[in-house]
N, C-alpha and C positions, 0 to 999 in steps of 0.2 A: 813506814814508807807510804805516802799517799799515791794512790797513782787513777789519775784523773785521766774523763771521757778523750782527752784525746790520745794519749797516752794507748787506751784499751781500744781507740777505734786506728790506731799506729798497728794492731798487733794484729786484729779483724782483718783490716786489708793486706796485711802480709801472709798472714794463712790463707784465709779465702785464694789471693791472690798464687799461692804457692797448689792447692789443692785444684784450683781453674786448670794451669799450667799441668798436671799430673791424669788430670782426666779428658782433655781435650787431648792431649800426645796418646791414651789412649783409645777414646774415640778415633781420630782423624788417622791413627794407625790403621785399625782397624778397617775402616773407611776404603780408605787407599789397597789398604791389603785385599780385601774382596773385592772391589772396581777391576784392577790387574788382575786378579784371578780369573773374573768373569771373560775377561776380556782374552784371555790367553789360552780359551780351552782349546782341547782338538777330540776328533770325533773318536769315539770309545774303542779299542780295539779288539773289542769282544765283540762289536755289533749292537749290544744291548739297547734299546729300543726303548727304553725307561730314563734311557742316560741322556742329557741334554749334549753334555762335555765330559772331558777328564782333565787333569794334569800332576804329570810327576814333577818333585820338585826335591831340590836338596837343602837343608839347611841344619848348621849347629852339630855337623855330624851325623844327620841320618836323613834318610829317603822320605817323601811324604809321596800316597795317591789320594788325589783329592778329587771326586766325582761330584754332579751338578746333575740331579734330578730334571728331568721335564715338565713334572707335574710333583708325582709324590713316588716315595719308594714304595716296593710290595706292603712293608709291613713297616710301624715306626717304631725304630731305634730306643732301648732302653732310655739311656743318655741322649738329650738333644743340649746343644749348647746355642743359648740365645745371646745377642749383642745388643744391647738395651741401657746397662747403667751408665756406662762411660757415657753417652749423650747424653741422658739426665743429668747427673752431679757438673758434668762440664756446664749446663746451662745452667741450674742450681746455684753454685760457684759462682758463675759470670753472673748470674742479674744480682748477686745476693751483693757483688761487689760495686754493680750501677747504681744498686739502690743507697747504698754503704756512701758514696764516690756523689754520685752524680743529681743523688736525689739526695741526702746525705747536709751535700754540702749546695748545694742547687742554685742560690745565690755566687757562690763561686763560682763553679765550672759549667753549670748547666743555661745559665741567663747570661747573656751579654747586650746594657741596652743599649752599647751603640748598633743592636742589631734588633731588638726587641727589647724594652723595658717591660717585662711580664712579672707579674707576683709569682713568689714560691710554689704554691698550693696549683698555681695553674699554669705553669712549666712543668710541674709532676704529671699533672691531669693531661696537658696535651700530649707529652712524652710516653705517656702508657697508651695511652688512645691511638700514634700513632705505631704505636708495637705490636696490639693487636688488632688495628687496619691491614698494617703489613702480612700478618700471617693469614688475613679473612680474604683479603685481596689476591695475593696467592694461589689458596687451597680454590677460591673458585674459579680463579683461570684454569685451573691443573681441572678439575672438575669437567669444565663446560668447553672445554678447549682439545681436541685431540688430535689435529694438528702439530706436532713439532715445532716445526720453525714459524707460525703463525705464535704460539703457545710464548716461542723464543723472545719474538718482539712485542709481543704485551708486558711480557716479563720484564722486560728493559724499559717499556716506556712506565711501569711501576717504580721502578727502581729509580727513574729520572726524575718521576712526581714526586717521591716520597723526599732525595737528593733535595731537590731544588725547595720543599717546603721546609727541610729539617735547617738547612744552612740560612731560610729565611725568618726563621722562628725563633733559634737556640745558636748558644755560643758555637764558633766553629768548632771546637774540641769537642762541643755537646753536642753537636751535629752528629760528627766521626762515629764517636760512639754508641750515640743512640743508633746508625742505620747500622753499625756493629750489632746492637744487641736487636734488631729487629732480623736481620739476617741470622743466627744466630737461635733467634727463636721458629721463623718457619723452620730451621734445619731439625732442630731437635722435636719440633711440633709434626715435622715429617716425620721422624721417626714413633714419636709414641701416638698418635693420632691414625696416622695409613698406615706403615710398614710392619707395627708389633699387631694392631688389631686383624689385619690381613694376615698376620701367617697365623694368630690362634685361630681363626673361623678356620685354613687350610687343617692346622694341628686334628682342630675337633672334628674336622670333616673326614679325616684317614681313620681317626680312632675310631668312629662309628663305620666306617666302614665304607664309606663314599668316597667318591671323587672329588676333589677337592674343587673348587671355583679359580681357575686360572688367572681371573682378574686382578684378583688380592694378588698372585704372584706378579704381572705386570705394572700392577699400581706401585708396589713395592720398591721394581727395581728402576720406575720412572723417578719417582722420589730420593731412592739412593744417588743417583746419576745426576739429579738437581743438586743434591747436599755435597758430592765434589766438585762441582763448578765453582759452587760457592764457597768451599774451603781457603782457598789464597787470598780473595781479597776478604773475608774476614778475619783474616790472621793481621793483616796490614792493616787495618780498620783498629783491633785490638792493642796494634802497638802505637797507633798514629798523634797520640797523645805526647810521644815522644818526639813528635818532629813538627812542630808548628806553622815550617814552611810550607806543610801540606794543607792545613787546617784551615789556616790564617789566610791561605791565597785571598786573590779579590774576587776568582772564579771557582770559590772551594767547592761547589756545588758539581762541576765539570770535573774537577778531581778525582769525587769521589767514583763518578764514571769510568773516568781513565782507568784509578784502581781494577775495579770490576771486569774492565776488558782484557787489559794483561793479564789479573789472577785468570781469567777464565781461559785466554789463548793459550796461556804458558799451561794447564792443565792438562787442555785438551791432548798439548803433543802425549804427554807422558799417556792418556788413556790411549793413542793412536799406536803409540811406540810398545804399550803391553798385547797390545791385537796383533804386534808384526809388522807393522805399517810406523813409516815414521814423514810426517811433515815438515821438514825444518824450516816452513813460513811461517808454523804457528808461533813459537820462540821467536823466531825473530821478529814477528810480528809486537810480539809481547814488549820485545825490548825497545822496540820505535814506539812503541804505546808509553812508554817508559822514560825515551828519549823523549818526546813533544811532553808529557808531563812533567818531567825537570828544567824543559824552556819555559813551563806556565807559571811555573813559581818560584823563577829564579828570580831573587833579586833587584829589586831596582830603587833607584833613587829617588825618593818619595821628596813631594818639592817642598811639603810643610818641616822638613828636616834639613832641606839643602842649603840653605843660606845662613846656619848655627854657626858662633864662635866658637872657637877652642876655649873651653872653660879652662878655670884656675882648677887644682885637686880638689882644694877644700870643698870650690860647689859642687864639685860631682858627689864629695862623699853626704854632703848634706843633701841632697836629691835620694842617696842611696840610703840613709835615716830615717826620709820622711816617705819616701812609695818604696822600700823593698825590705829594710828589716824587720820590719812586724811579720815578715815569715823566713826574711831568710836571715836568721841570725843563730850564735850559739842555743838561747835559749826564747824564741820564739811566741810575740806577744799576741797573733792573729788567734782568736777561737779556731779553736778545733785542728793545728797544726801543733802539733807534740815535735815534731824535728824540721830541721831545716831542710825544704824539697833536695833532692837528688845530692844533699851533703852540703851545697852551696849555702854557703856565709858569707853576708857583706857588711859587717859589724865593725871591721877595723880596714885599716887601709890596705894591710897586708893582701888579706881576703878580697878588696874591692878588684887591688891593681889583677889580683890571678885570678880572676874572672872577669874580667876585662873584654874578652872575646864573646862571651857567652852573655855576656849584658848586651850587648849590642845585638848580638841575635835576637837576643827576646824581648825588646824593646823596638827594635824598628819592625817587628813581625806583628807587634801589641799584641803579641801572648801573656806577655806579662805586664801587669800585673793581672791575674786571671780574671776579665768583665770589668779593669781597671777599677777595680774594687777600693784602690787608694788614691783616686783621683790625678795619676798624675799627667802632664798637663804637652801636650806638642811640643813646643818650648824645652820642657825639659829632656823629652826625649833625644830633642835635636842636638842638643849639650853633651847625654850622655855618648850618641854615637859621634859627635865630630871630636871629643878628647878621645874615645876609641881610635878611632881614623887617623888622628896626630900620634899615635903612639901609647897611647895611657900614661902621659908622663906622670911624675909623681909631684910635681906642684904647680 
């Protein structure tokens, strides 16, 4: 049994991809878990003057009390449990799959020239370049900035520059992903850079017998409280690959905005709602963020399409031949696709007519064919969605 590069890179992005999934639900558990905790203490009722908070809690059948230091305890605990690898391997995971995916295959999903005509070598180069501007640009706002809500709007107008160059650069999907994995990397580069280094200087400061330096624990928990804002919209940044309509807009750059604003209001409530405190502007705010981003990319009748005759079968299946089987067929002739994307096959007619709905999405979106990699041509697009539109008759 031969079993060829793409075949073994079919199986790389399914593990990697399976192992992301396993250690990100354990990070952002985790995450989320202490955010709410921190958020829900009350004051100790022994008085104890060491103790920041407390809280009793129930779960799985037993009582938990769980206290929040001020500084440092009397003395340090045999056992300390640190929270450390789940945000490694999660990031680990993830770029092993960017690189696998997106640098991988870079000509496919990463370059689009009707967006940029870039060489391979230098779509890789600007795309790391800007992942670790991302996280340099960052750390030194967070640095130099101690202001909050000044802090707030640098951050955003980062996030806007980095948006508006990455959608100007790379395919939209390559866009999505990369501010996926630059998000992503400050988050995890929060934690092994400020958050682990900070509490071993605290660790080594108790063991010798000192006071430990308060800042590491502020630096700490500014960064924590960064890395759940940012939790939702790069989970939707990580699936966005699957929805084109986001990607592909004309204002995908404004999108990626939008995302960012709902992940972040829709979060807030739930941090406001572990305090006691509940805003039900923030959610709904989220969701009108939500609403105006589904009017931005909804649909519209593109003119270089509107004027197409209702083809015969036969030409659609011969357009579906010449730009779509070479990856979507039983046995797949494109490099480096070992199965046909998401099961879809357009090899026989049966196949063309029941997916019918699903061509038309991905051809008037121009997701597909990914950087039109197969040349095909307005004309034919307009063919394939106006036999959609008639019905997908069969001849």
């Amino acid at each position: 049994m031969e079993l060829d590069a793409a075949y073994l890179a079919e199986w790389a992005n399914l593990l990697l991809r399976w192992l992301h999934m396993i250690t990100g639900i354990a990070w952002i558990g985790a995450s989320f878990y202490f955010i709410a905790l921190d958020n829900s203490l009350e004051p100790p009722k022994d008085g104890n003057p060491l103790v920041r908070g407390e809280q009793w809690s129930l779960h799985g059948g037993g009582f938990y009390h769980k206290q929040k230091y001020k500084g440092a305890p009397a003395a340090m605990p045999t056992t300390l449990h640190w929270f450390k690898w789940e945000a490694y391997w999660t990031w680990l995971s993830g770029f092993s799959l960017f690189m696998l995916i997106y640098w991988g295959q870079a000509s496919t999903y990463l370059i689009d020239p009707a967006v940029l005509d870039l060489p391979v070598w230098l779509a890789i180069a600007l795309s790391l370049l800007m992942i670790i501007a991302g996280w340099v640009g960052y750390d030194l706002l967070c640095r130099r900035m101690t202001d909050e809500r000044k802090l707030l709007l640098a951050g955003s107008g980062l996030l806007i520059l980095l948006a508006l160059i990455a959608t100007h650069v790379f395919s939209g999907r390559g866009a999505f992903l990369l501010l996926g994995a630059i998000t992503g990397t400050i988050m995890v580069a929060n934690v092994a850079m400020v958050i682990i280094p900070g509490q071993k200087k605290m660790v080594k400061a108790i063991e010798a017998g000192l006071a430990p330096d308060l800042k590491y624990a502020e630096w700490g928990r500014q960064r924590s409280v960064h890395n759940t804002y940012l939790t939702l919209p790069v989970l939707l940044l990580m699936i966005s690959p699957h929805y084109p309509m986001l990607y592909q807009a004309k204002f995908n750059w404004l999108v990626l905005i939008l995302v960012a604003l709902a992940g972040a209001l829709i979060r807030q409530f739930f941090v406001l709602r572990h305090s006691g405190r509940s805003n039900w502007a923030l959610p709904a705010g989220g969701v009108a963020v939500l609403g105006l981003l589904a009017l931005l990319v909804a649909p519209r009748t593109d003119p270089r399409f509107a004027s197409a005759e209702v083809p015969s079968f036969e030409e659609v299946q011969g357009i579906a031949a010449s730009r779509c089987a070479a990856c979507h067929a039983a046995r797949p002739s494109f490099e480096g696709i070992a199965a046909a994307p998401k099961g879809v096959m357009l090899d026989t007619p049966a196949q063309i007519r029941r997916w019918a709905a699903a061509m038309r999405q991905q051809v008037q979106t121009e997701a597909m064919p990914p950087g039109n990699v197969t040349d095909i041509t307005d004309a034919e697009r307009g063919k394939i969605i106006a036999w959609v539109a008639a019905g997908a008759p069969a001849r």
